[in-house]
N, C-alpha and C positions, 0 to 999 in steps of 0.2 A: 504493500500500500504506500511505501514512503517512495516509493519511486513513483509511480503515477503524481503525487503531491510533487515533488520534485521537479516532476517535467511539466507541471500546470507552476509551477514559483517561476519555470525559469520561460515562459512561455510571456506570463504576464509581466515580469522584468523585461521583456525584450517589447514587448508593447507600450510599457513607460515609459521606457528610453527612446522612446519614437515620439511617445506623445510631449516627450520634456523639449525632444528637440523642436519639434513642431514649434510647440509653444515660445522657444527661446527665439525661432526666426522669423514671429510674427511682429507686427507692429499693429498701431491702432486704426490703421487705412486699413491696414488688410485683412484683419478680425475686426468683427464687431464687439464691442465690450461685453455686452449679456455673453458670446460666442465665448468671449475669453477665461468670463470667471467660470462657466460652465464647466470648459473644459479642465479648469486649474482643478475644479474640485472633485473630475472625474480624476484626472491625478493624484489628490490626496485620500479616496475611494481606493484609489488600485494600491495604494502604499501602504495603506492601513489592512485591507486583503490578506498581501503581500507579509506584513504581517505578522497574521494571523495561521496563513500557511508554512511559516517557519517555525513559529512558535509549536504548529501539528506534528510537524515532521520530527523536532525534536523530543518532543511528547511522544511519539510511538517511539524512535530510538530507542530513549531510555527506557519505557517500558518494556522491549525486548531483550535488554540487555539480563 
């Protein structure tokens, strides 16, 4: 199970980091502002997830151990 977790932590990492960049090379002409905070706080959604799914994955670990 901590692999499928794994492969969803690092799937949605590599979506953040798209979305970070996205957002880093926007400006206020080319996003709309509602556009903008929307998506800042889908980014702060996916980081808090992000998480959540580490926090899992170490949780099963140590219970396996």
């Amino acid at each position: 199970m901590t692999k499928k977790l794994e492969k969803e932590l690092k799937k949605l990492n590599v979506k953040r980091d798209k979305l970070s960049k996205f957002l880093s090379k926007q400006n206020k002409k080319t996003l709309p502002a509602n556009q903008r905070a929307l998506l800042t706080e889908q980014k702060q959604a996916m980081a808090k997830y992000a998480k959540v799914l580490k926090l899992r994955i170490k949780d099963l670990k140590e219970a396996a151990k």
